[in-house]
N, C-alpha and C positions, 0 to 999 in steps of 0.2 A: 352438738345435740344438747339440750337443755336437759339441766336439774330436773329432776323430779321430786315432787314433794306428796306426801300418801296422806289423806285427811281422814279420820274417823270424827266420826259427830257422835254426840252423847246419845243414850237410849232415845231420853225421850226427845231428842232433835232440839235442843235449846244451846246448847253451845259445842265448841271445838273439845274433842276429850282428846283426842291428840294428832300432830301432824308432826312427819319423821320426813327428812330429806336425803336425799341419796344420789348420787355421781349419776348423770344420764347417760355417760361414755359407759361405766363400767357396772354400775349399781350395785358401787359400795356403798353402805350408811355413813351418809356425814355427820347429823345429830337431829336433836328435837327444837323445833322451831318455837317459839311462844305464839300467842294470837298478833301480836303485834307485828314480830317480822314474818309473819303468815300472808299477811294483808299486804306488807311494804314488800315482799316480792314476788306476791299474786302473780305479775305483770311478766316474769323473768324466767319462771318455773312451770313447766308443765304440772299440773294439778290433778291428783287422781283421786276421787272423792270412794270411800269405800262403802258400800252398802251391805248393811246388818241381810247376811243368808238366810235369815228365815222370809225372809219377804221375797225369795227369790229360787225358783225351781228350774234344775239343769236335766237336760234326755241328751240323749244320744239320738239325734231322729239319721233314718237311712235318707240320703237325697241327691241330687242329682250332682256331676262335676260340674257346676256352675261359680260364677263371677259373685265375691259376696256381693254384689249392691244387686244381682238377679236374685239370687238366692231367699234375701229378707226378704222381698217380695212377696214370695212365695211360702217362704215359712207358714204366716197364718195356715195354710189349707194342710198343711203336714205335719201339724204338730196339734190341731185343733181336738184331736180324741184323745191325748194326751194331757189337757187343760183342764180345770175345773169351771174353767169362765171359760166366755164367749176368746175365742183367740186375737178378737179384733180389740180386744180390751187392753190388749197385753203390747209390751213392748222388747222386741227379742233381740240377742246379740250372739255372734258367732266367737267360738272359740279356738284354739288347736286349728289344724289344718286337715284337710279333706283326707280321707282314709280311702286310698285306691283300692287298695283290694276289701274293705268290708264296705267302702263305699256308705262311710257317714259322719256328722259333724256331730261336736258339741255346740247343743244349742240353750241359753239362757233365758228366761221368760222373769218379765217382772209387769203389774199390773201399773197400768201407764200414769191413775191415781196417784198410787205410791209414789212414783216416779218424777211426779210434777211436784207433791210434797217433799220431795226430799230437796231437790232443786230451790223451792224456794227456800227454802230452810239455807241450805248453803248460802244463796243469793245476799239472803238479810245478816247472815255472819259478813259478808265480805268475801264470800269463794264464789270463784265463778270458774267452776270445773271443767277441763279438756277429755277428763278420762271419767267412767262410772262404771265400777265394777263390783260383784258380789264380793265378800268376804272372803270363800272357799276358790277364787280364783287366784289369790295372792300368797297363796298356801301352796309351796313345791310339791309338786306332787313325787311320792317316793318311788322305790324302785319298786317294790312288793307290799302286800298288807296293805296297812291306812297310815295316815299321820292325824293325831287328832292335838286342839289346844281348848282348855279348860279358860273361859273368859269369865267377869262376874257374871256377865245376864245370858251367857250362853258358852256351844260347845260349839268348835270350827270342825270338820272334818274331809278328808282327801283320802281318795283311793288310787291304787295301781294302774286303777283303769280310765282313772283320769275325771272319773265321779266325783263331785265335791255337795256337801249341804251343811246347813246350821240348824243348832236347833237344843232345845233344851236336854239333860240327862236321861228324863226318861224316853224321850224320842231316841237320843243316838243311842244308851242300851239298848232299846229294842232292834233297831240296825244292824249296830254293828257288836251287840254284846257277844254272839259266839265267834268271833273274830280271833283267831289265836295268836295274829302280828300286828299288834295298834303300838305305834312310835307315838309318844305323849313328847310334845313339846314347848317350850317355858313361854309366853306371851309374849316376854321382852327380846326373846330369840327368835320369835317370829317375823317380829317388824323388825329386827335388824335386816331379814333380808328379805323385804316387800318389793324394793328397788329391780332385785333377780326377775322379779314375775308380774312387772305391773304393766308391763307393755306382751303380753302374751296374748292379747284379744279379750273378746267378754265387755267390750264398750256399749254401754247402752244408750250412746246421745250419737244418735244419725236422725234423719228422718226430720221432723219437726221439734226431737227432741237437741238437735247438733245447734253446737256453741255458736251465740251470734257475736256479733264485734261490738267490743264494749265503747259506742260512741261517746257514751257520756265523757267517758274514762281519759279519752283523748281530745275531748272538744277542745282544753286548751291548748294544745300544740297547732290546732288548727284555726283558730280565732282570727290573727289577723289577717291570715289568710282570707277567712272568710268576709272580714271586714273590709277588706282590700276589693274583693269581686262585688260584693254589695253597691261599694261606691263607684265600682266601674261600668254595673248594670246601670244607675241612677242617672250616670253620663250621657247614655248612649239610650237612654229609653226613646227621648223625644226621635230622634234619628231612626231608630227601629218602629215606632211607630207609622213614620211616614212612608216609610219606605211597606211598610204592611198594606197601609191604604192601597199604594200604588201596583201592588202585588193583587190585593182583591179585585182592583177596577177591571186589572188583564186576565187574570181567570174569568169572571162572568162573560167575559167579551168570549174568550176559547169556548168555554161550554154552552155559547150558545150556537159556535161553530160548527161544534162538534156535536151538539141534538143535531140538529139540522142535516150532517152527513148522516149522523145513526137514521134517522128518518127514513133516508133518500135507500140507506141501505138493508133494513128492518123494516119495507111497510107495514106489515102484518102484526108487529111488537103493538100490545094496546097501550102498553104504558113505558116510562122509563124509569127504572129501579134502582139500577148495579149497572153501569153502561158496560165496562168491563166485563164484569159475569157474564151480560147477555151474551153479550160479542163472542164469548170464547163458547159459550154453552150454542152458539150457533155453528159455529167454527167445528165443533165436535161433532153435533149433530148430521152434518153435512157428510164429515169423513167415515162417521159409522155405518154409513150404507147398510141400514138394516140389520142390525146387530153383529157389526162386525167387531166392535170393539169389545162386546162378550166373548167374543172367543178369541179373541187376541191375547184378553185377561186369563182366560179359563185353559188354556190349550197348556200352558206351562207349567199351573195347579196337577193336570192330569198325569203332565210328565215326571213330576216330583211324586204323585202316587204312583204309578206305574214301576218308578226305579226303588219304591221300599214297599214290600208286602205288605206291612204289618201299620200300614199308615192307608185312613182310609177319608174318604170326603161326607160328610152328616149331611151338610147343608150347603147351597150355592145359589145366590142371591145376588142380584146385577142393582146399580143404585145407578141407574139413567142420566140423573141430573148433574151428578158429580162424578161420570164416568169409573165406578170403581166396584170391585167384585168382593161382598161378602162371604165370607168361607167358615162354616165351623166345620173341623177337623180334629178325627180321633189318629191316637196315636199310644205306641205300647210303653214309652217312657219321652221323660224330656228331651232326652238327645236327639232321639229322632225328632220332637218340634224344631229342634234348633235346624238342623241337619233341612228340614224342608222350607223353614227362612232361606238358609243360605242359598238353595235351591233356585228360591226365586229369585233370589236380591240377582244372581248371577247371570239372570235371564232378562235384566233391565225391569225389574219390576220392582216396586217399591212396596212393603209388607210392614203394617203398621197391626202389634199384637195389643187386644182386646181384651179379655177375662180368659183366668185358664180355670180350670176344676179337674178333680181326678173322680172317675165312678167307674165302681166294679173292676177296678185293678187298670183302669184306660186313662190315658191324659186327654180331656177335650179343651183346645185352643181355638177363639176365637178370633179370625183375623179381618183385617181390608185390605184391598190390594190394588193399585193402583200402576199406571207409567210412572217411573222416577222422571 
């Protein structure tokens, strides 16, 4: 398992104010890095860039037992009445682990602006981050009360309940000022044990925002490599060349073989488009006998309604050209959506899901449905 090294950037984002390294077996504190050996083992150390908590708002949202990479997903529509901006602005990360019996997650919201300034800001120091998390997630959370840490440009603070924010004195007094258990602990006793808590979740770089591969970084290991194939393509060009020409003279020769049968077999065709397409869209047509292939589609949708109450069909819609059955479908929670995928997948149907939305306390899933 690799090192880990924990990066704070200064207030106003212009240099490193400090970066602490730590055992990735055990996450004990090994010591403080300088800029220098920050940079020369970027390469060797998982990198965890920490983000100033005020820029960053945690809920508790209730949601479904789902897969996190389903989950984000869907985030935006479950957590959007809880936002100040539009939800689609925002960039979320899961925390902690699914809560069976109260059934919900910690979720982190940070506005995706912010998020690209920070980035570059790291970028241009020389960090090119694995991990991005708020402040208040690197904060153990205690047994009881809160634990709160006194920093110059602000206050960190963690609850019992697994709540964490930042924020200046007079925000956290008004919080948590009638609090009767607040553990106040030393800055330098903090980040000795950031190592404990820096792999706990709360990652904000998936999605468009997830770490690309630093090519530059390795172009020279790979040079003469590549200089090696360069002069091997330059070889063999003339040769692939010829051998191309000889390749185009015998296809025009095949497709003119093959209009000719399409002809003999498609009088009625006015033109020729997609020879393929046609062929099979003819092929199909033939075996639908009249809309058989709707209800070939439809009969299994029914039987998936039929075996849960509380799941019902809105809409059903036949797309003739492309053999496949549109469906939007209410439903009383996610699991039943999923539960009426599996439904069909298991009936040899292939169910490709569309836009989901929740109204009036119902989940409507939009689907297509198709033969696998």
């Amino acid at each position: 398992m690799n090192d880990l090294v924990v990066v704070e950037l200064s207030e106003d984002l212009e240099k490193i104010a400090a970066a602490n390294s730590y055992s990735g077996a055990t996450g004990e504190w090994l010591g403080v890095l300088n800029d220098g050996e920050l940079v020369a083992q970027s390469d060797h150390k998982m990198i965890v860039l920490m983000v100033d908590g005020r820029l960053v708002a945690m809920h508790q949202v209730s949601v479904p037992d789902l897969a996190d990479a389903k989950l984000i997903k869907i985030l935006p529509g479950l957590v959007s009445e809880k936002l100040a901006i539009n939800a689609q602005e925002n960039q979320f990360s899961l925390a902690g682990q699914y809560g069976t019996e109260a059934g919900w997650r910690t979720v982190c919201a940070i506005e995706k602006k912010s998020l690209a300034t920070l980035l570059d800001r790291a970028n241009a120091l020389g960090i090119r981050p694995d991990i991005v998390v708020p402040d208040f997630m690197l904060m153990e959370q205690p047994g009881h009360g809160c634990r709160m840490i006194a920093l110059p440009d602000r206050y960190v603070v963690r609850t019992a309940s697994g709540e964490g924010f930042s924020g200046e004195q007079n925000i956290v007094d008004t919080i948590i000022g009638g609090a009767d258990d607040v553990q106040s602990v030393k800055p330098d006793n903090w980040r000795r044990n950031f190592g404990k808590t820096a792999t706990l979740g709360g990652n904000f770089l998936h999605g468009k925002f997830a770490k690309k591969a630093n090519w530059a970084a390795n172009f020279v290991w790979w040079k003469r490599a590549i200089y090696l194939v360069f002069s091997t393509a330059i070889l063999y060009t003339s040769l692939y060349y010829y051998n191309a020409v000889q390749n185009f003279q015998s296809i025009e020769k095949l497709y003119a073989e093959s209009e000719s049968l399409f002809r003999a077999a498609l009088p009625d065709e006015p033109r020729i488009v997609n020879m393929e397409a046609q062929l099979r869209r003819a092929v199909i047509a033939r075996q639908q006998n009249g809309g058989g292939e709707f209800f070939a589609l439809f009969a299994p949708a029914v039987q998936a309604i039929m075996a849960d109450k509380n799941a019902s069909i809105e809409t059903a819609r036949y797309e003739e050209d492309d053999s496949e059955l549109l469906l939007t479908v209410s439903f009383s929670s996610f699991a039943e959506a999923a539960k009426f995928n599996d439904f069909l997948s298991s009936k040899g149907m292939q169910v490709e899901e569309g836009s989901s939305r929740q109204e009036a306390g119902r989940i409507f899933a939009d689907l297509r449905v198709r033969r696998q």
